[in-house]
Steps between C-alpha positions, in 0.01 A plus 500: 500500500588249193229304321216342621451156318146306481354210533160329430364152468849373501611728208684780490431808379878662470615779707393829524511882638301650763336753241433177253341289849311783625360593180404076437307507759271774421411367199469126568881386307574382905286368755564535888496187555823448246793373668782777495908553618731765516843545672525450783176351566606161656204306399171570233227656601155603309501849313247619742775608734687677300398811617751753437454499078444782366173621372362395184594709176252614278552259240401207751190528420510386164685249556371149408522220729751237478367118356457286812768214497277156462485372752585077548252242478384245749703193428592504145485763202238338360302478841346820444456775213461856751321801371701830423448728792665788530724494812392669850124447331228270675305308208233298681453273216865377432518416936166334454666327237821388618390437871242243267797367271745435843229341690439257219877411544559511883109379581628247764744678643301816551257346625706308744649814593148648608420192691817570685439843522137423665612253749792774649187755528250315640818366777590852542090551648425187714653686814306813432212240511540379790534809662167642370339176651554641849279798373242282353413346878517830635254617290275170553453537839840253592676803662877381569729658739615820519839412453403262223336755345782780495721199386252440216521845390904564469512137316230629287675741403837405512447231245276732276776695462726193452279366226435822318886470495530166326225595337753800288818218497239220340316743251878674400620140454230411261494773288933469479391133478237567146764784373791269459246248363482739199874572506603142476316146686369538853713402831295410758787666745405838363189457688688533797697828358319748711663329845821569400706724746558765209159534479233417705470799740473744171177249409371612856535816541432582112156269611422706828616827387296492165195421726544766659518717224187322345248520838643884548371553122203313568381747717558765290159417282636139393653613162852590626501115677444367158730696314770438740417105516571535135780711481701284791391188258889399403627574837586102601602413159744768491615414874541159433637490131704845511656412851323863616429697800067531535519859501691499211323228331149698579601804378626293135209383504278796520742716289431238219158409530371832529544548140279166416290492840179434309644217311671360807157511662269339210776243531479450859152480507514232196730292699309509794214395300714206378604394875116491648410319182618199695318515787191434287703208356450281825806690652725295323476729212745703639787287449411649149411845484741632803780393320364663176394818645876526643618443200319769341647730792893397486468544068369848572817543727713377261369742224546812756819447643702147290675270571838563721734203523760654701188538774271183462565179719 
């Protein structure tokens, strides 16, 4: 096989052998989330799945990582100032910091964005509601007919599942939404991302199957649940940015979080600090702090796995 050339955060990083890739990785020079081609690939793909390099040479280990590539500003090179983080590395502080900096810059459209986003969702539940209301006069004494009742039950459902659906296409359209909002200026179209046709059934089944996984480590003493909520974090980001399949995106995802999982989970648990914050802000708080929170998320992303323009919409 010939070289393998890299790239990250629109940069590249020159061409290299297998021995040179497999060793990078081992000691933190590449990340898996680094864009990569080799003849006769026909299109990039994420180092991840290179899996036929050979193993890692002694000297990887003492290797030292790579500089990360700066990555751009908001809206002009003066918009922000970033903090040096080493690449593939989660620093809670500098996502904090430039989820703050963007927000301050895209306030209204963020905002307008999660207004959006809100509407579509609570859509998305009204028929699920008015199911349910056929089992709230059951249960007060207003028994309806059998067949009512059996046709209560499959629309329940029907539409539960429908809604949990949207539900994965709304949420996957946000975050693509807040991560190009860093990249460059919001487009409220990119809320709409996760319908596309390329797309939207890897948001579903990455959503069901990831549930699946989560409840079936629930009731193995709770703790595998959470570390697998965490670990599947990235999964619609990298479906909906990176144009991947949801197993492959969930297995990305756990493969790089793994590594960082405590970090990844203070950070989750900040930003869903951050989102309830606005409940206790008359609701309308939330036009706020979701957008923040999701901010802090798709930064984090972007740290882990860069920026790819041959793959982002």
């Amino acid at each position: 096989m010939g070289m393998i050339f890299i790239n990250r955060n629109r940069q590249s990083l020159g061409q290299f052998d297998e021995q040179d890739v497999a060793d990078g990785l081992k000691s933190g020079k590449f990340l898996p989330g680094d864009l990569a081609w080799q003849e006769p690939m026909e299109s990039w793909k994420p180092l991840a799945e290179f899996t036929n390099l050979p193993a890692p040479s002694e000297r990887a280990g003492i290797d030292q990582p790579a500089a990360a590539p700066a990555f751009e500003t908001l809206q002009a090179p003066s918009a922000l100032t970033p903090t040096s983080v080493p690449a593939g590395i989660i620093d809670i502080g500098t996502c904090i910091e430039t989820g703050w900096a963007c927000f301050k810059i895209h306030w209204a459209n963020l905002a307008l964005g999660a207004l959006v986003m809100f509407a579509l969702s609570f859509v998305s539940q009204v028929p699920v509601q008015a199911a349910q209301y056929i089992f709230e006069m059951f249960d007060k004494g207003h028994k309806p007919e059998t067949w009512l009742l059996v046709a209560g039950i499959v629309v329940f459902f029907f539409f539960w599942l429908i809604a949990m659906a949207c539900s994965a296409l709304i949420n996957g359209g946000f975050l693509y939404f807040c991560l190009n909002s860093l990249r460059r200026a919001p487009v409220i179209s990119d809320l709409f991302s996760g319908f596309r046709n390329s797309v939207w059934i890897q948001l579903v089944l990455g959503m069901l199957v990831t549930a699946v996984f989560i409840w079936i480590g629930i009731l193995f003493l709770i703790i595998p649940g959470i570390y697998l909520a965490v670990a599947f974090y990235y999964t619609p980001l990298l479906i909906i940015d990176r144009k991947m399949g949801f197993w492959e995106a969930m297995q990305l995802s756990r493969r790089t979080v793994h590594p960082q999982w405590f970090t990844v989970f203070g950070l989750a648990i900040l930003s869903g600090l951050m989102s309830v914050l606005g409940v206790f802000l008359c609701c309308i708080g939330m036009l706020a702090t979701f957008p923040l929170a999701s901010l802090w998320l798709t930064q984090s992303y972007r740290q882990l796995f860069g920026d790819s323009p041959e793959l982002s919409g």
